[in-house]
TORFI-37420 format. One record per residue (C-alpha): x, y, z; residue in one letter. Coordinates in steps of 0.1 Angstrom, whole numbers, padded with zeros to 4 digits, always signed. Each point is the difference from the previous one (the first is absolute). Layout:
N
XYZA
...
This chain:
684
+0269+0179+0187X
+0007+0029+0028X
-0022+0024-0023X
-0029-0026+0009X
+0008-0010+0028X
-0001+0040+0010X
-0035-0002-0016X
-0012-0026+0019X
+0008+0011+0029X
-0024+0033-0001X
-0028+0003+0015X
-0009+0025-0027X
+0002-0026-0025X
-0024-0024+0011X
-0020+0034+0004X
+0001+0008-0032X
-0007-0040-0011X
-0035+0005+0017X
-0006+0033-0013X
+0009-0012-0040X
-0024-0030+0008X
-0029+0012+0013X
-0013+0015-0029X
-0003-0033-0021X
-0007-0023+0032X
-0032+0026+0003X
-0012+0001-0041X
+0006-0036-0002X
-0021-0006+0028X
-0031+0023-0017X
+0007-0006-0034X
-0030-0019-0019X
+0012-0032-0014X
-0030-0019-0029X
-0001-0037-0006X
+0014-0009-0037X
-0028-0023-0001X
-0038+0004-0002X
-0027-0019+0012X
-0004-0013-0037X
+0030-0020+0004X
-0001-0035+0001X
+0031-0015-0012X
+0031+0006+0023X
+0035-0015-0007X
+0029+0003+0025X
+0020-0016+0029X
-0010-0016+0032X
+0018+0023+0031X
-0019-0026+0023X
-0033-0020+0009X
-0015-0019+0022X
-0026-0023+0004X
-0029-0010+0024X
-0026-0024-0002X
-0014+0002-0033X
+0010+0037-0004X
+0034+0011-0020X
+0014+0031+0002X
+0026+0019-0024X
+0020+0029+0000X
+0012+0006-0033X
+0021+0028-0016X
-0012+0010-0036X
+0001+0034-0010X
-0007+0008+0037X
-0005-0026+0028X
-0038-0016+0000X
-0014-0024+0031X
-0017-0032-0023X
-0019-0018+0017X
-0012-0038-0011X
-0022-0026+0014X
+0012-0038-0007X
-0032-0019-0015X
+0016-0036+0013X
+0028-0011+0023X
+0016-0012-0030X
+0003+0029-0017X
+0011+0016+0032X
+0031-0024+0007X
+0005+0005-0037X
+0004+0036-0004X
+0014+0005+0033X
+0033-0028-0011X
+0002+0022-0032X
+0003+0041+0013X
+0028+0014+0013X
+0009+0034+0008X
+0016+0022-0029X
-0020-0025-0023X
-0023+0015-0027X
-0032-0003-0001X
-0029+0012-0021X
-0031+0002+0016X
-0035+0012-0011X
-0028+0009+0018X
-0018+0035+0015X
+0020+0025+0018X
-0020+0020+0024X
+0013+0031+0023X
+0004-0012+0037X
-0027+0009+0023X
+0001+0032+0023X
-0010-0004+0036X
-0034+0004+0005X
+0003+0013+0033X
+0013+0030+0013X
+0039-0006+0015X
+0002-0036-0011X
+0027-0017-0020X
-0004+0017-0037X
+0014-0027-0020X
-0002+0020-0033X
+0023+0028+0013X
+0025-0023+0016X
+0008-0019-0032X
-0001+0030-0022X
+0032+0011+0029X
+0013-0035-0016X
-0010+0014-0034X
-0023-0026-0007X
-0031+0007-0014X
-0021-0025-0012X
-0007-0036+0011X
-0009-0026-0022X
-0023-0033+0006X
+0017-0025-0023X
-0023-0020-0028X
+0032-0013-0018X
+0036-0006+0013X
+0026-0012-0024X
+0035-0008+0001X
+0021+0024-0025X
+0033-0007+0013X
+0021-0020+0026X
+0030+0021+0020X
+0036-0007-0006X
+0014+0024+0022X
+0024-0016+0019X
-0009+0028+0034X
-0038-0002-0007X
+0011-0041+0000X
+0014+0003+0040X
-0031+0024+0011X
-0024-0027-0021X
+0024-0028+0021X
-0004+0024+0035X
-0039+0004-0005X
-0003-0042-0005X
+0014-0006+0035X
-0017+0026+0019X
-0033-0017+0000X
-0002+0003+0037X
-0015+0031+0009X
+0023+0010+0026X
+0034-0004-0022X
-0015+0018-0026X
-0007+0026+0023X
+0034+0006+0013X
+0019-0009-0028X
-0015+0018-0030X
-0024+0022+0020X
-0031-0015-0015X
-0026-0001+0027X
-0030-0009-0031X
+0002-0041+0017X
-0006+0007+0034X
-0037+0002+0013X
-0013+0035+0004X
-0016-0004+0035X
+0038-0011+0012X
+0013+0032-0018X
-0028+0021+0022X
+0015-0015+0031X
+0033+0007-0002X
-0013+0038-0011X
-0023+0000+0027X
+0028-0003+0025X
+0022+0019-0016X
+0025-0019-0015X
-0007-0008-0031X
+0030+0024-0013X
+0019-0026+0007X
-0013-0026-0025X
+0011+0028-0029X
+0035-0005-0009X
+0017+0034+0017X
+0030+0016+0001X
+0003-0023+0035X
-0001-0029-0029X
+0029+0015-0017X
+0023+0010+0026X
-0004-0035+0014X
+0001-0016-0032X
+0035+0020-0011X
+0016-0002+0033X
-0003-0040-0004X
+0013+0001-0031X
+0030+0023+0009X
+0010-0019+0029X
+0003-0035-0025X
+0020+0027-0023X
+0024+0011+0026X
+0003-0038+0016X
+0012-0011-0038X
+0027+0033+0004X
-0012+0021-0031X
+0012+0032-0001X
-0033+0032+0019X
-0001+0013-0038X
-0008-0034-0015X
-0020-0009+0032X
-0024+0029-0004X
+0001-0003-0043X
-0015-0038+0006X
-0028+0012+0026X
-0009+0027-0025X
-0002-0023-0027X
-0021-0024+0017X
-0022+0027+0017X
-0008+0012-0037X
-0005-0033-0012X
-0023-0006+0031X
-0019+0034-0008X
-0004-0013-0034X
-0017-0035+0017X
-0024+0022+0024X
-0011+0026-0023X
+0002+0041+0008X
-0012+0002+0037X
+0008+0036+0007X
+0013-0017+0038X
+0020-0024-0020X
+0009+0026-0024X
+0011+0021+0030X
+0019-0024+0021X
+0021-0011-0035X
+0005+0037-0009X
+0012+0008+0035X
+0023-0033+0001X
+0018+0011-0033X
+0006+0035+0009X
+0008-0005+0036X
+0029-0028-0015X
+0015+0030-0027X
+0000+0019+0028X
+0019-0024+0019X
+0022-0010-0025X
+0013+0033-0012X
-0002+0016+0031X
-0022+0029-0010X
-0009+0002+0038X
-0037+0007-0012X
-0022+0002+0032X
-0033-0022+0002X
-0023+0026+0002X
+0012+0009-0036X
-0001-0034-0017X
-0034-0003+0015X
-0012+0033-0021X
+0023-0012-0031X
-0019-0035+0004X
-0036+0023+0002X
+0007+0023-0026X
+0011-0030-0025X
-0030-0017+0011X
-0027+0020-0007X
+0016+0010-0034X
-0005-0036-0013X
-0036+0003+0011X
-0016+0028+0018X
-0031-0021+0008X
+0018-0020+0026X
-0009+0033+0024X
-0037-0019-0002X
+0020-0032+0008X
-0009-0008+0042X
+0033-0021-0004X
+0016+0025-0010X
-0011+0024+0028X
+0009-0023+0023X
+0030-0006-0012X
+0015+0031-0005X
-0016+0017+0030X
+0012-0032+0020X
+0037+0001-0013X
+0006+0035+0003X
-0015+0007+0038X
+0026-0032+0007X
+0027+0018-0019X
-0007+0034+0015X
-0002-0017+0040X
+0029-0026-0009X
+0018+0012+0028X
-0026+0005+0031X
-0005-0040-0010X
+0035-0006-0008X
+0007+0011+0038X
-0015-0034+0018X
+0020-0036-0003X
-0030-0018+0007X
-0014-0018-0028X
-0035-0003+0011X
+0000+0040+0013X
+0015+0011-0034X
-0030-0026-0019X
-0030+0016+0024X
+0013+0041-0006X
+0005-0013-0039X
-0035-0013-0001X
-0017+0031+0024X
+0018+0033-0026X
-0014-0027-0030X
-0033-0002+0017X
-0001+0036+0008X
+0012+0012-0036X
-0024-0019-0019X
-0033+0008+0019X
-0012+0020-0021X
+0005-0021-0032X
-0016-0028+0020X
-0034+0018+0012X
-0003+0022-0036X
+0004-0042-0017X
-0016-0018+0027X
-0024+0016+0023X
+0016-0023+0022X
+0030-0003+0025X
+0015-0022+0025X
+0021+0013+0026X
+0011-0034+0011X
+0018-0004-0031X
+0029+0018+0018X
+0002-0031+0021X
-0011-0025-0025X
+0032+0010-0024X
+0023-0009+0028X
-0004-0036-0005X
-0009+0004-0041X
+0023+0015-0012X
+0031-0026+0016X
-0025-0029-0009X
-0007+0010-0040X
+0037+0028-0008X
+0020-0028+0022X
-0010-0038-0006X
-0037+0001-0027X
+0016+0022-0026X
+0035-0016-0004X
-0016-0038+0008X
-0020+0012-0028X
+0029+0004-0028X
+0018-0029+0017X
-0033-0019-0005X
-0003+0004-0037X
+0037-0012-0002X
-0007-0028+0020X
-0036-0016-0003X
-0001-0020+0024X
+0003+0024+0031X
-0032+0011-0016X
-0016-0020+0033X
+0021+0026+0026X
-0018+0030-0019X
-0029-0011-0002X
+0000-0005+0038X
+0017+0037+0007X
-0036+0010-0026X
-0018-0016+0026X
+0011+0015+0031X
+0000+0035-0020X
-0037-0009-0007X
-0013-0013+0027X
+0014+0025+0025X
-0017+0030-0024X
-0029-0019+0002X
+0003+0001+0043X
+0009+0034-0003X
-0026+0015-0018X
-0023-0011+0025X
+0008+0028+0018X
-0022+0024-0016X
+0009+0026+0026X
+0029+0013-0012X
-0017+0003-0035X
-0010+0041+0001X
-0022+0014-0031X
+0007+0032-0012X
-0022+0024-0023X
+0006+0015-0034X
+0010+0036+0004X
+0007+0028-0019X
+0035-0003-0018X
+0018+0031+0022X
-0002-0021+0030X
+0020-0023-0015X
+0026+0030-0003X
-0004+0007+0031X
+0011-0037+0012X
+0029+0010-0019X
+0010+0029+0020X
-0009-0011+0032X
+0022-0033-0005X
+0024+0017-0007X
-0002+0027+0031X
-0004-0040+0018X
+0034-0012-0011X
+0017+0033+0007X
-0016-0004+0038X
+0017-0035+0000X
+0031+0013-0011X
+0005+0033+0021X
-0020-0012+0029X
-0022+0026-0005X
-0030-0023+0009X
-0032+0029-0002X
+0007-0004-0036X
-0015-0035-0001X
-0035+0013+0014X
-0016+0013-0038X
+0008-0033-0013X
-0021-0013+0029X
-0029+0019-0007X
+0002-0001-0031X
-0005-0039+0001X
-0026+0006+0023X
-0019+0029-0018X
+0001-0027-0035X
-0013-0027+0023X
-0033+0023+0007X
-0006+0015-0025X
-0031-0021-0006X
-0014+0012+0027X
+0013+0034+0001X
-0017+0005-0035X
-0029-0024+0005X
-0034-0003-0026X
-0023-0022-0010X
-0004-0015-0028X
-0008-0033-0023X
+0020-0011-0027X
-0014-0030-0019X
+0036-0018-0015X
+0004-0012-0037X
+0008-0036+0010X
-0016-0015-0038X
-0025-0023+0002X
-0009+0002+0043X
-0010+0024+0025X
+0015+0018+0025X
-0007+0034+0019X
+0019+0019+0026X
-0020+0025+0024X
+0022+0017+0022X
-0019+0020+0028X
+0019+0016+0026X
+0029-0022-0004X
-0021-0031+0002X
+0001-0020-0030X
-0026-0024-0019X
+0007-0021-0025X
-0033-0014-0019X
+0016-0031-0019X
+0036-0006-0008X
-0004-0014-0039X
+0021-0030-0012X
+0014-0017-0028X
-0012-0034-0010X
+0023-0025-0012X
-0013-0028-0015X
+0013-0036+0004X
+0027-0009-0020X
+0021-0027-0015X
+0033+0002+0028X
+0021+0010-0030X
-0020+0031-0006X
+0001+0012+0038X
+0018+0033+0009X
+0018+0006+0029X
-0007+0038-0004X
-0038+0005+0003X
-0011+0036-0001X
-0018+0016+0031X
-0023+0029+0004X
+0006+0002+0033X
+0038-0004+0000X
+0002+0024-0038X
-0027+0028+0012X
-0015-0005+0029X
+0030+0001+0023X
+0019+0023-0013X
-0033+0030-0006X
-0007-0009+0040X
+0036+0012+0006X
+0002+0028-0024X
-0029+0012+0024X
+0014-0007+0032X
-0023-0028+0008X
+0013-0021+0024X
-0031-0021+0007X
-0034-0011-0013X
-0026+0005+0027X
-0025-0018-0022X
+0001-0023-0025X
-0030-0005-0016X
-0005-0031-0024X
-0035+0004-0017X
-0001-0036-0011X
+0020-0033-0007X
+0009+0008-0038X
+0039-0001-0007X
-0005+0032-0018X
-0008+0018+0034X
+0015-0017+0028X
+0028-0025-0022X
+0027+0023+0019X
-0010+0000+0033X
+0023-0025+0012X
+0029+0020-0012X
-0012+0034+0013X
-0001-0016+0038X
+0034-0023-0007X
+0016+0035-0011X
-0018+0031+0017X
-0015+0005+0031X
-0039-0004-0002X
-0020+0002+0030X
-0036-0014-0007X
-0017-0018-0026X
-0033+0002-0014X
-0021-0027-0020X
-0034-0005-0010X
-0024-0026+0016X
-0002-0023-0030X
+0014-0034-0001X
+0035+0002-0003X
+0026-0012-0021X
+0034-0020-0002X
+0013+0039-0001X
-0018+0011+0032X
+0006-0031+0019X
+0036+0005-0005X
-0002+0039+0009X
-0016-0014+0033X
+0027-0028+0011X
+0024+0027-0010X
-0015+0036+0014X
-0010-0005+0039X
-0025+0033-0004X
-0023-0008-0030X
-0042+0010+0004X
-0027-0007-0018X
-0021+0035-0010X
-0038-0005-0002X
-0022+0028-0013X
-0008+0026+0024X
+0033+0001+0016X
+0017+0032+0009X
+0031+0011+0003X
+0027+0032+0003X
+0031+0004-0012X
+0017+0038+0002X
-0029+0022-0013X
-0016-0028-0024X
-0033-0015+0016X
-0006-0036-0012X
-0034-0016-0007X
+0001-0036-0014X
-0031-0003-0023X
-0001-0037-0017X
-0009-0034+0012X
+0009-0035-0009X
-0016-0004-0031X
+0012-0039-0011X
+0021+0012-0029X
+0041+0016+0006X
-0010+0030-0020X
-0030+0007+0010X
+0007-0002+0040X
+0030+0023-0007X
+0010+0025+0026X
-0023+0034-0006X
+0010+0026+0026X
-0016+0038+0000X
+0029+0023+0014X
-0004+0031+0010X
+0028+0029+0004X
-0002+0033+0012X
-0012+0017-0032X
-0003-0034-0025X
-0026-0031-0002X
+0014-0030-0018X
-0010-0032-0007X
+0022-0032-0006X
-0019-0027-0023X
+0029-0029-0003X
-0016-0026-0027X
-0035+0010+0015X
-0025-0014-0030X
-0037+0019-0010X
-0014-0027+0029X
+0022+0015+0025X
-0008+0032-0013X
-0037-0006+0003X
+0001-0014+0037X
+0022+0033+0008X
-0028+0028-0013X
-0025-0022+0018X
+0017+0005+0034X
+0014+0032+0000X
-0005+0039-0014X
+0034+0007-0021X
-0004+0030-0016X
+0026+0026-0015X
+0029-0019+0000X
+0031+0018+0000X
+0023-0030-0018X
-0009-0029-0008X
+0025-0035-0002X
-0018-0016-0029X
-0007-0034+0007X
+0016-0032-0019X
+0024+0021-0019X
-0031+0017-0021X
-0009-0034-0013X
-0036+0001-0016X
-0011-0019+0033X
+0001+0028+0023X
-0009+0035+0000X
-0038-0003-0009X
-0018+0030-0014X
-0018+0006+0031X
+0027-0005+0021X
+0020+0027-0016X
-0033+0021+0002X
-0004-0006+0033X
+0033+0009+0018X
+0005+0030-0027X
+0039-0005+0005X
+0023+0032-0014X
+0031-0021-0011X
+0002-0035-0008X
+0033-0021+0003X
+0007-0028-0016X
+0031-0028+0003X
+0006-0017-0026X
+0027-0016-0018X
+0016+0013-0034X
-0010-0024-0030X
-0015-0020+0030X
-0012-0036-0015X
-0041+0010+0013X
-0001+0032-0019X
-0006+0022+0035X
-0016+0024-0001X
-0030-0010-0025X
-0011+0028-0024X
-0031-0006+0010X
+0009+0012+0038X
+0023+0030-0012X
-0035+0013-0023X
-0018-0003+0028X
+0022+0024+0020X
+0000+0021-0032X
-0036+0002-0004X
-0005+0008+0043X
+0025+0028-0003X
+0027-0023+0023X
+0038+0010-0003X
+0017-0029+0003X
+0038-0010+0006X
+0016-0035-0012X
+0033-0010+0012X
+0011-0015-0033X
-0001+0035-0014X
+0005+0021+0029X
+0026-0022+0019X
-0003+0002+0038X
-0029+0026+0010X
+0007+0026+0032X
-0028+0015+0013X
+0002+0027+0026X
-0029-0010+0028X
């Protein structure tokens, strides 16, 4: 026991622990992992580790020879109250169907899907034909978390108690992220040191003995882990309670700092990809600034001065984490996790295992929900405080490193000139855009819509936002969580840019497939103008109006700059929604392009009778390269060098026609389609 202790005490052994580790952390991290199945696969058997269900939508994670997300869509309500009273997790289930490798992103710096479960080391999804029932669980611990999952059907206790945020609406998750405090909502090691300091204070008050104190926490906390699934912050917080309570215990006198790199080390050995893991970044980065500045906080009584420096080094720590994942900051969060963190670590989370103890003070949380969700709601009204950020190269995310560092040592040794790079270098991140500023277009892969960015001279035009359509349905087939363009692409590519406003929005015409997500572009980003076309408007456009206070009507002949792009509006009101789309001539500095929207042949026709268009530079083919549009002549006449197309992959209308793309052939026209191509960037 002294021989350890001695070894546990050096510095050079935890040294040494990194060095030894290193080596496998980094070839686990590159090494090339295959799938055991194949796309020819269409029978998997194996357990359920957990679903969920929306509207008519059901969704599995099951572990066969490697985990696979199934997906299934209930044909009745019957058959959905049915098989949902039948699964359980760590049941077995065969299910056929087609597996199919999850998409990539499509745009450059979005989410890639594809590479975040492969991290997960799931390869293949499947859309489910056939589900069957091979074989009911018995297991008495699979029986409890089966028992656990029942009575968290309220979003907010599932939440905190197992960690499970898949119930709770996605917009309410953005707001909490969107001021900055939606770590909170993931079960941390805040959870866990407030959840085992409960439990050993009702230890010590029934007089058990530290040793059997500490062995019951550890029990539970494993058992709890077990619940929750392997959150590296749960994984963390669990690790760090167990070691920090041997080293208690036996005295080994081990300092923090070291358990904290013992907790790392052990960590990343069971998986390496949690260094991809943004809770995990936090996490760790979190827990050991607060370890390694303990004592500057340590040294004020006051509760609320000791929250506001805790919540300022985890702020400043985790900057860059946030703007490389986000785009997006909030320095108010500082302030806002003042009266958070007492309201959710202090009375939501421990209500909420109290709750599922005792039902019937379900009323009490429900009303702590609401004042957490209605004051996020006031809050983010303040879009002020909301400060967009650039993607840049992935040194200067290094160099946050080093200059937080030189920050806290300022802090520390009052040596306050060392605060001043991390300034700038906030301030040189925040204009970038404009220190490296071009033009250019990017037409985004947004399926079956349109939608265009121009940004000139850091003005920026949208022409059409795309949307969605969802169909009527029975109220048992509704889901909660819709997809959105603008929330899933548009957003976040705007921010990746450093876009922090549209100066134009430009709505072509009043099908859902151009302007369906307009309402959610000026709810959730600033937007400045709109434009629409001079036809009779629809339920759509009236809304936009009652909603937007600066909406105008375009007529042809209008003119218009924004940055270096001239505008000329070209079409009139020609009775039809297509055909009195939007058609705008733009010209840059060294470009001439011309935006169609659904623009038919008749449009086309009235357009060459009015004006000369010759030599176009690109051309937005109109109506998605349908067989209405994009005449012979028309193409003969403006001569265009590139084409581009959006378009939807496996789109329902079969855009674009053969017919079109021969045409383009035959006329010696390149042309670009976002179904194949994915978003298309094109220097102006």
């Amino acid at each position: 026991m002294i021989k350890l202790r001695k070894i546990l005490l050096s510095n050079y052994f935890y040294l040494l622990l990194v060095l030894v580790s290193l080596p496998f952390i980094i070839h686990s991290l590159f090494k090339t992992t295959k799938s055991i199945y194949s796309k020819d696969t269409k029978e998997i058997k194996g357990i359920v580790t957990n679903y969920f269900s929306d509207g008519d939508q059901l969704k599995l994670y099951i572990k066969g020879k490697e985990q696979v997300i199934a997906t299934y869509y209930f044909k009745t309500k019957k058959e959905k109250q049915k098989i949902l009273s039948t699964i359980q997790i760590d049941d077995k289930l065969s299910v056929k169907g087609i597996l199919k490798r999850p998409d990539k992103n499509t745009t450059d710096g979005l989410f890639n899907y594809r590479k975040y479960l492969e991290r997960k080391k799931i390869y293949y999804l499947m859309e489910i034909e056939e589900i069957s029932l091979v074989e009911k669980n018995h297991n008495l611990f699979y029986g409890i978390k089966n028992l656990v999952f029942e009575k968290t059907k309220n979003p907010y206790l599932r939440t905190f108690i197992l960690g499970d945020q898949s119930l709770m609406s996605k917009s309410i998750i953005r707001n909490y992220q969107e001021l900055g405090i939606s770590h909170l909502f993931a079960i941390s090691g805040m959870h866990i040191s407030l959840l085992s300091m409960i439990l050993l204070k009702i230890f010590q008050k029934l007089k058990l003995k530290e040793k059997t104190r500490y062995l019951l926490v550890g029990i539970f906390l494993c058992f709890y882990f077990f619940l929750v699934g392997c959150s590296p912050s749960i994984l963390r917080a669990i690790l760090f309670f167990i070691l920090f309570s041997v080293n208690k215990i036996y005295y080994f006198y081990i300092k923090p700092i070291h358990i904290f790199i013992l907790v790392t080390v052990i960590s990343l050995l069971i998986n390496p990809n949690y260094l991809y893991d943004i809770a995990f970044l936090y996490s760790f980065s979190i827990a050991f600034s607060l370890i390694m500045l303990g004592g500057y906080i340590n040294q004020y009584k006051n509760y609320l001065i000791k929250l506001f420096i805790t919540s300022f080094i985890s702020f400043i720590v985790s900057l860059p984490i946030t703007l490389y994942s986000f785009n997006q900051v909030n320095p108010f969060s500082i302030i806002y996790n003042l009266f958070y963190v007492p309201l959710i670590s202090i009375a939501i989370f421990p209500l909420a295992f109290i709750t599922f103890f005792i039902p019937p003070l379900e009323r009490i949380f429900n009303l702590m929900i609401m004042i957490l969700e209605q004051s996020s709601n006031l809050l983010n009204q303040i879009t002020c405080s909301k400060l967009i950020f650039c993607d840049i190269p992935y040194i200067f995310y290094f160099v946050y490193g080093v200059f937080i560092i030189l920050f806290f040592f300022a802090i520390l040794h009052k040596k306050y000139l060392y605060i001043v790079p991390l300034f700038l270098m906030i301030l040189f991140h925040y204009t970038y855009p404009y220190l490296m500023n071009k033009d250019y277009l990017v037409m985004l892969n947004i399926g079956q819509g349109d939608s265009t960015l121009l940004h000139s001279n850091n003005k920026n035009v949208l022409i059409d936002t795309g949307g969605n359509q969802f169909y009527d349905k029975e109220k048992w087939k509704k889901r909660k969580n819709k997809t959105s363009i603008v929330k899933n692409i548009t957003i976040p590519y705007l921010k990746k840019q450093g876009i922090k406003k549209i100066d134009l929005l430009i709505l072509t015409h009043g099908d859902f497939d151009h302007l369906g997500e307009a309402m959610t572009l000026i709810k959730d980003f600033s937007v400045k103008k709109i434009l629409i076309n001079e036809g009779k408007l629809n339920r759509y456009e009236e809304e936009l109006i009652k909603t937007f206070p600066n909406v105008k009507k375009s007529k042809a002949g209008d003119y218009f700059e924004v940055g270096n792009l001239k505008f000329l509006s070209l079409n009139q009101d020609l009775g039809d929604e297509n055909d009195s789309s939007l058609v705008f001539y733009i010209k840059s500095n060294t470009k001439r392009l011309l935006f169609m929207g659904d623009a038919s042949y008749k449009s086309e026709e009235s357009i060459m009778n009015q004006y000369e268009l010759e030599k176009i530079d690109i051309l937005k083919v109109g109506h998605h390269g349908s067989r209405t549009s994009s005449s012979l002549n028309f193409l003969k006449k403006v001569k265009p060098r590139l084409a581009l197309i959006s378009a939807g992959k496996n789109n329902k209308f079969n855009h674009p026609h053969k017919e079109i793309l021969n045409r383009f052939n035959r006329l010696g026209i390149k042309y670009l389609i976002t179904k194949e191509e994915g978003s298309i960037r094109i220097s102006l």
